[in-house]
N, C-alpha and C positions, 0 to 999 in steps of 0.2 A: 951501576948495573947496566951492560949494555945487551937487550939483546934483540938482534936481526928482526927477527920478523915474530909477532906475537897474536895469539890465538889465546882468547877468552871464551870461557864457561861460563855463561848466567845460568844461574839454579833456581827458579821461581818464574811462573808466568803473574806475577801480579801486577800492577801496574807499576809500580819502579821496575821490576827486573824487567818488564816490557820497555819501559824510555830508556833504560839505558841500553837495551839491546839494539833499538833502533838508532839512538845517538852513538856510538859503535860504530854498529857499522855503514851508517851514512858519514862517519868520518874514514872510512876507510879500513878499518880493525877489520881483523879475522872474526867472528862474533858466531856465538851456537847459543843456542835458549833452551833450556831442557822442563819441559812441561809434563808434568806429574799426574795431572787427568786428563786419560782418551778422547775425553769430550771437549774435553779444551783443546786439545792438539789437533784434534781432527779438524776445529772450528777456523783454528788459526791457520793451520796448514793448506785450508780450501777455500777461506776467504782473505787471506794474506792483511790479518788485524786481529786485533785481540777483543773482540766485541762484548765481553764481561767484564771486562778490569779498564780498558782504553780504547775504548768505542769510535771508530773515526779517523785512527790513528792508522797507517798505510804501513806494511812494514815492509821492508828495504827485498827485494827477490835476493840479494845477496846473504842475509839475515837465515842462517841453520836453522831449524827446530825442530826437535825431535821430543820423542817420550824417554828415550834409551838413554840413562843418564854416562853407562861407559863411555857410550857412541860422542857426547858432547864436550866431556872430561879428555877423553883420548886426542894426545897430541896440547893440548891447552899451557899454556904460561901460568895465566891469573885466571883460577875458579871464584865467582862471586855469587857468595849467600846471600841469593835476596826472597828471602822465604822471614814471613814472622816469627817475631823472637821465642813464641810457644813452640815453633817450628824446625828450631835450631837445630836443636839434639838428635831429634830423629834424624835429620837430612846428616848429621855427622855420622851417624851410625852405618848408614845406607852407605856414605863415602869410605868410610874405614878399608883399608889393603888395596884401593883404588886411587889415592892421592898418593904422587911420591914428594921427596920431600923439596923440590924445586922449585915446586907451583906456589905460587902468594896464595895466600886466603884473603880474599875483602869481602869483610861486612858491609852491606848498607843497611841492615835492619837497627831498629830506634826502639831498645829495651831492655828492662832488665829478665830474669827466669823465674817465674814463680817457683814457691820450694826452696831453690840452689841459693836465691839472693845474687846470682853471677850476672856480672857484665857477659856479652856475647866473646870476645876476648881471652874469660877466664873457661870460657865452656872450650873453647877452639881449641887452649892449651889443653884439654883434658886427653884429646884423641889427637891434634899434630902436635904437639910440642915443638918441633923440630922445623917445621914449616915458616914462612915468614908470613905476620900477619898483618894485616892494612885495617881501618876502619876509614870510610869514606862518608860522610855526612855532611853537613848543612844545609842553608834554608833554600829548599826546591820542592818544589809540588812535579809529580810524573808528567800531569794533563802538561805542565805549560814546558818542559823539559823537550818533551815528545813532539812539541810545537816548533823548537830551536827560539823558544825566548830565553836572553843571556840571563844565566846561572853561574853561581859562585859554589862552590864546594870547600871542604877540605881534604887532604889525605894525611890522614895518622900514623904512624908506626915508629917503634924504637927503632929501626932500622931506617938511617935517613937516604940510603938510595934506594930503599926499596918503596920509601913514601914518596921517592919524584920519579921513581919508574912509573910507580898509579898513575901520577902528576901527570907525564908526561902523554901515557897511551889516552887514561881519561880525556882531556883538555882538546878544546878545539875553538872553532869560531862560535859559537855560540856556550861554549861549557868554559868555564877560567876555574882552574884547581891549585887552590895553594896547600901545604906542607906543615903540617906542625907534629914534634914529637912525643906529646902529651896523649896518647893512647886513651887514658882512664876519662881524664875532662874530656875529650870527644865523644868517647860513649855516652859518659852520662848526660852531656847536653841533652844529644840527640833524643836519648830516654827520656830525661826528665820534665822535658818541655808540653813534654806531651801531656803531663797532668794539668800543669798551668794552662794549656791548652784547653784542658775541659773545662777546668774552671771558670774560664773566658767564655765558653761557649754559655755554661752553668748562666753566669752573668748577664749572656745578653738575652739566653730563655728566661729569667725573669723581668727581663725588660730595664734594666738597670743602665748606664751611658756609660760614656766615657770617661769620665771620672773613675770610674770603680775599674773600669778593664785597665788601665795606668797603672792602679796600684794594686791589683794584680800583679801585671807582668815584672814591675820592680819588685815588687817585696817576690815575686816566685823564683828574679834571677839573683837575687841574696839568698834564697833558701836551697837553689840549685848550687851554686858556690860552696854555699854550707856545707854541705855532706860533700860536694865534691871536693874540698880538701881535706874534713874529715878520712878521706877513702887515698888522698896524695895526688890530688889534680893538683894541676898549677892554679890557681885561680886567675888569672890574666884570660884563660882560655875560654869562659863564659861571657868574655866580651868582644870574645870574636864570633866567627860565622858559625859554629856548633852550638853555641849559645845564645846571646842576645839576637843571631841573625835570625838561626833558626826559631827562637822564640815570636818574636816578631810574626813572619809568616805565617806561624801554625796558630795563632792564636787571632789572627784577623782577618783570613781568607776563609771561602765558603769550599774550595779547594779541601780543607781542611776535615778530616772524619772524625778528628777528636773534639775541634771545634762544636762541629755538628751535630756530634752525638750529645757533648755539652747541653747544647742548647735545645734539644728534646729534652733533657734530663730534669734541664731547667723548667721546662713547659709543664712535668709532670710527667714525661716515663719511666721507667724504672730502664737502671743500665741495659737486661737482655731486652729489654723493645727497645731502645734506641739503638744500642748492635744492629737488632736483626733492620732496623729499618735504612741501618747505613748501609748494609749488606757488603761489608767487606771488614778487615779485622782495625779494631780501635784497640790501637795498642796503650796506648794511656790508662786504661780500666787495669787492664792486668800488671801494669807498672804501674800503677797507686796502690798494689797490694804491696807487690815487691819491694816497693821504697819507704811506706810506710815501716814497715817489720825489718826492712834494712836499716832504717833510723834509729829505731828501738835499739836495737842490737847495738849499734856503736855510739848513743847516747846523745843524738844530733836532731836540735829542737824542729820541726818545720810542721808549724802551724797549721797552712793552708792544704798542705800534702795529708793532715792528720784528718781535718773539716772535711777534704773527698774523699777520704776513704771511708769515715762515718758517713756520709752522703749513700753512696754506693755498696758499703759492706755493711750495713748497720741499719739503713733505713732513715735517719736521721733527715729532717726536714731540710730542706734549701735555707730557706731563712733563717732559718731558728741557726744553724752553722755563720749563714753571714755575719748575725747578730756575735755570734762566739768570737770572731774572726776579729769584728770592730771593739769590740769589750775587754780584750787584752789585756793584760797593766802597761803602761805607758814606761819605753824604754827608748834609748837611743838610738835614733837610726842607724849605723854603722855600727854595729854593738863591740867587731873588735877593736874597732878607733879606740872606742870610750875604754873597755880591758886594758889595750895597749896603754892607755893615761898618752896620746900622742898631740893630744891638746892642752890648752890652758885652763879647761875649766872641767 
């Protein structure tokens, strides 16, 4: 896919559609940022920052912003969803007879849809069909993105020149974008991680080490695997950067809101006070429901995803769950190994 000269739409003033509108266009990119409340646009537009989502963060005099979503969309290549996964739907509806069908869609949001049970992917199809779609993830925080510290991505889509067109406009001295065709295992990395992420956090608000956050994040990216080939991920794809990379960062940076929230939860708040006190959206709560009852559904075991969702949707003690979690009965580690009979014993 070759083309000339290319203009992007970010749709979200949060803190990712903020880094990446300023990495953008401090790389040179056409860039428009389309901001949803007056209050924020006005903020941004007359202190040239976004001082509620990325505070400090300078943004480029080249850099669009506007409220007027046609004004940002009109003329654009690649429109990029960076609005929460609760967020999705709406913002599709709002676009409907204003996207044609040439423009890419890229997701960057990390979730599944309460209710729908859909990846962000299966919602997209719902209203472009027709449209080519990207999923861009991996392990980045906005703060340090928005700094120019080097960052790793990936770009998803069935369509392999439309995933190294991403490649190519994303990618700069500081951003490195690699390609893979696995659509489903990208999304659900980038979703999934987010639970083991509270959990991690769950962990260190009870004051618990390092020992226990280890096995955590292993047994969470065997359970992420799980259901993601349950659903026809590749599994190879949880050991790359939407996976174990992403896993990784979200689960041992202060960066980190799912983290965070975690570890109030851990301490004794209940989910909406830890929200309200992260004061921005912790997408892991509402994808521990989703993947929970997505599990069910296709009969795919995941323990620790089941422990927070009783944590958070049930009441259920922190402990009295860890205790569940260690009490187990005692099985193989690799469980398909041992199915598959691919050893001696």
């Amino acid at each position: 896919m070759i083309i000339l000269k290319t203009r992007v739409a970010v749709l979200g003033g949060g803190s990712w559609g903020t880094a990446l509108s300023v990495l953008l266009s401090k790389n040179g990119v056409d860039t428009g940022i389309w901001i949803r409340s007056g209050e924020q646009f006005e903020a941004m537009s007359n202190k040239r920052e976004n001082p509620k989502y990325l505070p400090g963060i300078k943004l480029p005099k080249q850099l669009r912003i506007s409220n007027d979503i046609d004004a940002i969309i009109d003329g654009s290549n690649i429109v990029v969803l960076a609005v929460p996964t609760h967020s999705v739907r709406g913002l599709l509806e709002l676009l409907e007879g204003n996207i044609n069908r040439s423009q890419v869609i890229v997701n960057v949001a990390k979730g599944i849809e309460n209710n729908s049970k859909k990846r962000i992917s299966e919602i997209v199809n719902e209203y472009f069909p027709e449209n080519d779609f990207v999923v861009l993830s991996g392990p980045s925080h906005a703060e340090e993105v928005a700094l120019d510290i080097p960052t790793t991505l990936v770009s998803a889509s069935r369509n392999k020149d439309v995933a190294e067109y991403i490649q190519d406009v994303f990618s700069g001295p500081t951003l490195r974008v690699y390609t893979n065709p696995d659509v489903i295992g990208v999304e659900l990395g980038g979703a999934l991680k987010n639970i083991i992420a509270l959990g991690a956090g769950i962990s260190d608000g009870l004051g618990y080490g390092d020992n226990t956050k280890a096995a955590l994040m292993t047994r969470g990216i065997y359970e992420m695997s799980k259901l993601g080939v349950a659903l026809g991920a590749d599994p190879d794809t949880f050991s790359g950067l939407s996976g174990i990379g992403d896993l990784i960062v979200t689960c041992t940076s202060m960066h980190s809101r799912n983290r965070r929230a975690g570890i109030l939860i851990g301490k004794g708040l209940s989910m909406e006070k830890a929200a309200e006190e992260i004061g921005m959206v912790v997408e892991g709560i509402k994808t521990t429901k989703s993947t929970y009852e997505l599990a069910g559904d296709i009969g795919v075991e995941m323990p620790i995803t089941k422990e927070l969702y009783n944590v958070l949707y049930n009441g259920a003690d922190v402990r009295e769950s860890v205790g569940k979690l260690m009490g187990r009965s005692m099985k193989h580690e690799m469980e398909i190994v041992a199915k598959n009979k691919k050893t001696s014993w």
